[in-house]
N, C-alpha and C positions, 0 to 999 in steps of 0.2 A: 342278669340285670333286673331289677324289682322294676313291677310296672304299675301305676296310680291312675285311678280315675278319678280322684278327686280334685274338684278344681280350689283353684288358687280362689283365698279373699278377694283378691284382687278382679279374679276372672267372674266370682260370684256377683260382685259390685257391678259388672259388666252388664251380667245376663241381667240383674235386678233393672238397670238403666234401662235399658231396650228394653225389656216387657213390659215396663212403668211407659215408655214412649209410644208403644204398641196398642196397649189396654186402652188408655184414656184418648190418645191422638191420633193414630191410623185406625184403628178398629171400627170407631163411629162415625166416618166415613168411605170406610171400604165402600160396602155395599151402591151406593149413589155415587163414588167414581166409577165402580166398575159398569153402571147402567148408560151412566150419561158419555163414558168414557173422559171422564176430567181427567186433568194432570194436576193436583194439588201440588202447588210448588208451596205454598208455606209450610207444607209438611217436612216438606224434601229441606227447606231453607231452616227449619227449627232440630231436624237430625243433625245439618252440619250445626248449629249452633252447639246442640247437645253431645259433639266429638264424635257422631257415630257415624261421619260420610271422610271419604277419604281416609278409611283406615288404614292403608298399606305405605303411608308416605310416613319418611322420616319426622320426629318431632322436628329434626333442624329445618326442616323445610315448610313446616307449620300443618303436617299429617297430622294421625292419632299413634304411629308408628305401632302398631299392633302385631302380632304374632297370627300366624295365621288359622290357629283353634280362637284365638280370643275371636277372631274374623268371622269363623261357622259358630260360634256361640249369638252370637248377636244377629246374624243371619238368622239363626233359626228360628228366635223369638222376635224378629220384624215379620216373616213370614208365615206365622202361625196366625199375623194378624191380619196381613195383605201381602200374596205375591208379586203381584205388579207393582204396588209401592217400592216394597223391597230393591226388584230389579235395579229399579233407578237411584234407589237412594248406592247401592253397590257398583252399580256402572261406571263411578267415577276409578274403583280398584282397578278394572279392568282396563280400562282407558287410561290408567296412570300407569301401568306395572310396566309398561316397554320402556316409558320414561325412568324407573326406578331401574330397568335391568337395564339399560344399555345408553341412558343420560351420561353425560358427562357433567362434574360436578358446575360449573360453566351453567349448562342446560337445565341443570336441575335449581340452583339458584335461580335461574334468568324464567325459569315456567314456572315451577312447582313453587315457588314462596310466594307469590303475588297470588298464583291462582289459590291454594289453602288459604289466605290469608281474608276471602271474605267467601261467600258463599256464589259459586260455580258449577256447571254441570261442563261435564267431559264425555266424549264420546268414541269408541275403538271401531276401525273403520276396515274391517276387511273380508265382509261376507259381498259378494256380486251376484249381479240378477243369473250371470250364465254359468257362473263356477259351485257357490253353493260349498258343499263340504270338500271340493276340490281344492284346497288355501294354494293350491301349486300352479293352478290355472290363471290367472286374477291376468285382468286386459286393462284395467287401469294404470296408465303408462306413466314414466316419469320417465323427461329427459332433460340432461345435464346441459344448461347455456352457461357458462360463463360462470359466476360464482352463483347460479341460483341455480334451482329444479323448475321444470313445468308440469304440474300432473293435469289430465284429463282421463274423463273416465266416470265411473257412477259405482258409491257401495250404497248396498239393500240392507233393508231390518237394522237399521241403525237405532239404539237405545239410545234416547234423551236429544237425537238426532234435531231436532226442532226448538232445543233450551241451550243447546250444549254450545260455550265458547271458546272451546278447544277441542281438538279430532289430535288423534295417533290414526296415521292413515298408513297403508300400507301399498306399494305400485310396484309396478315391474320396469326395468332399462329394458330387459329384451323378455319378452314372450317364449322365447323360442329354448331358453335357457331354468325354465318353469321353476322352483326354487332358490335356483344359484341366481338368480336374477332380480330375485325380490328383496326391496329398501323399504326402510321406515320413515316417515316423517313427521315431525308435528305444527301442524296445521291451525293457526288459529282463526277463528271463524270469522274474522272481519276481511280475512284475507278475498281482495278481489276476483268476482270468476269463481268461488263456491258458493252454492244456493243448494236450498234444504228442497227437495221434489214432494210429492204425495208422502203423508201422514197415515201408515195404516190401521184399516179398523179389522180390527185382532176380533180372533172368540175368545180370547181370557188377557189376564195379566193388564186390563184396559187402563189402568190408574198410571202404567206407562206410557210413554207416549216412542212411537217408532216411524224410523221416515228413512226416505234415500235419501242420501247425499249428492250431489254433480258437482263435478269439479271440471271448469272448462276455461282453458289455457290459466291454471293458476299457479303464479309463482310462489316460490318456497326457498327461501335464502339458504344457503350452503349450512349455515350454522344451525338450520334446524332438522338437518342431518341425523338419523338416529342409530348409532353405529355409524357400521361401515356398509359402501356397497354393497347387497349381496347379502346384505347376514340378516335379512329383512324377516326370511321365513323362521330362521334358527328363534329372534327374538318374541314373532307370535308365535311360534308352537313352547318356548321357554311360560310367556304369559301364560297360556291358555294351561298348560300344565299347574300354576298356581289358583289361578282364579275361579278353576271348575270345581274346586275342592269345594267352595263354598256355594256353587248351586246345589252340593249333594246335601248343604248343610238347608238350604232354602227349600227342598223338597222336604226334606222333614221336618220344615215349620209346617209347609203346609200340609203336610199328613196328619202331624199331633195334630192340627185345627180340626181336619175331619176327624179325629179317631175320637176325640174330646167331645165331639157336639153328640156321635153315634154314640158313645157310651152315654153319657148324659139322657138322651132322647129313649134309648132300652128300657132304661130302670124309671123313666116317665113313663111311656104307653104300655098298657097292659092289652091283651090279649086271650081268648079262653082262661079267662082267670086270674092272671097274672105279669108280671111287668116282662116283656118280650125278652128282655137279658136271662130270664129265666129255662129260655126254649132252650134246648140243645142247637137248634141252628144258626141259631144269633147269638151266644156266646162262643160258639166256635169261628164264627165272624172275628168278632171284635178279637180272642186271644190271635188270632191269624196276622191281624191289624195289626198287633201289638208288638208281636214277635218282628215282623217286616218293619217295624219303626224302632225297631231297637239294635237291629243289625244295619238297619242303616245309620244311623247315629254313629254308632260302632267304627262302622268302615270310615267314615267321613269324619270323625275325630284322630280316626290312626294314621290317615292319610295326612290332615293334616300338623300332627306327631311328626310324621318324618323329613316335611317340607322344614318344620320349625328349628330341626335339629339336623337340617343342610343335608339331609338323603335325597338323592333323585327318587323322585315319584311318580311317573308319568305312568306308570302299569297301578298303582295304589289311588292315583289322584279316578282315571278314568273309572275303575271298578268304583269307586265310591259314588260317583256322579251318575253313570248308567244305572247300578243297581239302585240306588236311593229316587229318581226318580221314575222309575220303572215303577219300585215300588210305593210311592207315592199316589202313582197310578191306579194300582191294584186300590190300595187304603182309599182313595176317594170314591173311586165307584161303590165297594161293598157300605161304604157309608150310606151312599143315596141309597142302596139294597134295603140297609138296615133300616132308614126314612120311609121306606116304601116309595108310596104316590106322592108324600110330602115331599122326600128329597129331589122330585123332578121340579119343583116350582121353585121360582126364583125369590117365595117371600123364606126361604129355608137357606142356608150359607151352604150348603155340601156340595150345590151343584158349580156354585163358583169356583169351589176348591178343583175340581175334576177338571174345571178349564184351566184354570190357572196353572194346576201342574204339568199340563200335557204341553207348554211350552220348555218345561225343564227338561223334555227329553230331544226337545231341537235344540235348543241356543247352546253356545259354547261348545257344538262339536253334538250331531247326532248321534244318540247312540248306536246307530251302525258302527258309524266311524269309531265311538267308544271300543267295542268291541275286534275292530279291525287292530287298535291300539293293545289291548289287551292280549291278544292273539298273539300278537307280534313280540311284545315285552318277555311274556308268560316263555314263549318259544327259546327265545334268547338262552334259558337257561340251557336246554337241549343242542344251542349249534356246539 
């Protein structure tokens, strides 16, 4: 089977949009949200305007219905400009996608068309202060009165958690049943008995904004049901197997950002004579950069190739997202390396990037867990 890396006019149109939104509009305020830690919402409210939020939702329901390369193409050039803007303008994918995999069409007309149809932020609700990468633990209860749910209970590091008017939340009927026991629901924010707790102050990705949720004795009508009882956990490990593909793609915006400013900044300062790019040890820098930002790209377009083209991925999705921000990692420090003493000061961009990235190796599944995933997938071939 012949295989192309070149993308579609279409997809070209794409990336051109978002870079054109990036350069002129997130770029020259990165810097002074990430100080003062703002939430620029008319940036976030000019993306939706521009088709670029709620990517993953059908046109019929007033999405951008996009494929999910077209999803890390655009990722990568919002993040090359701000990762924390990014986060949130994307938040609303992830917070939709339980609704797209296990809406009924009912549920999806009755949320998803109202909510696309003007500008909204959404939030996926199922990290807890005591579970953590445990998604099997969750103490956030639901129980069944009559034709409603009650949830009570608190999720932690909530994206857009403080904007957001609608949560996919995630609780358990029994505890004791860890998996098999966990439901989804979707929760709209006006609903009485949820309140948004502390706001937190993050070392990077600041232009997001993150907060707990509490949910205390709050009802949830039967029809907002998402699935079936029980199939709670199947549907966020289903999401999270999508949607991670494109923080591998959001790790390398923000790598090209560092690798672009270091190469840039080499062949400006010279040293014994000559422009630093010229040393042996900082061109073996930056080719190292290079290589590590091309393999990632790589992995996190093939991954998601196979989403696009209805393959399970969840061994292709994790390997793309761990390694890509891993090495995201790597590429931002030797940047500040390559900066020297400039790139520790905050009038220089490389040191924001370093923050920024080193959240893409927690959200959406650390990569511990990444790799427990990987282990396990990889293995499979050998039972």
């Amino acid at each position: 089977m012949p295989i192309g890396f070149e993308l579609t006019a279409e997809q070209k149109e794409l990336q051109a949009l978002a870079a054109k939104f990036a350069k002129e509009e997130m770029a020259p305020r990165a810097a002074e949200c990430d100080k003062k830690g703002l939430f620029p919402e008319d940036i976030y409210r000019r993306a939706w305007e521009l088709g670029l939020m709620n990517l993953n939702v059908a046109t019929e329901y007033g999405g951008s219905g996009l494929a999910l390369l077209d999803q890390c193409i655009i990722a990568e050039e919002l993040a090359a400009a701000c990762g924390g803007m990014t986060t949130s303008i994307l938040a609303n994918c992830l917070a939709l996608q339980p609704i797209n995999l296990a809406g009924t069409p009912e549920q999806k007309e009755r949320i998803l068309k109202p909510f696309c149809a003007d500008y909204h932020l959404a939030s996926f609700g199922l990290t807890e202060p005591s579970g953590g990468s445990d998604a099997a633990a969750l103490k956030t209860r639901a129980e069944k009165k009559g034709d409603h749910y009650v949830l009570n209970g608190q999720k932690c590091f909530i994206t857009n958690a403080p904007q957001a008017s609608l949560f996919t939340v995630f609780a358990t009927l029994d505890p004791e049943k860890r998996d098999k026991g966990i439901t989804a629901f979707i929760v709209p924010r006006d609903s009485p008995g949820l309140s948004i707790g502390k706001e937190e102050d993050k070392m990077g990705q600041r232009a997001s904004s993150t907060a707990t949720v509490i949910f205390e004795d709050v009802k949830v009508p039967e029809q907002n049901l998402l699935g079936k009882e029980g199939e709670g956990f199947r549907v966020g490990m289903m999401t999270l197997d999508s949607t991670r593909t494109p923080i591998g793609a959001l790790a390398c915006g923000i790598a090209r950002a560092a690798l672009d400013h270091a190469a840039k900044y080499s062949l400006e300062r010279t040293s014994f004579g000559k422009p630093i790019a010229q040393h042996q040890a900082i061109a073996a820098k930056l080719a190292n950069m290079a290589i590590e930002l091309e393999a990632s790209r790589l992995l996190t377009w093939r991954s998601a190739w196979l989403v696009d083209h209805g393959h399970r991925a969840s061994l292709e999705s994790s390997i793309a997202k761990c390694f890509s921000s891993d090495a995201a990692m790597r590429i931002c420090d030797e940047a500040i390396q390559v900066f020297g003493g400039y790139g520790y000061m905050k009038d220089y961009p490389v040191e924001k990037y370093l923050r920024d990235a080193k959240l893409c190796q927690i959200y959406e599944g650390a990569n511990e867990i990444q790799r427990q995933v990987i282990a396990r997938e990889f293995l499979r071939r050998f039972a």
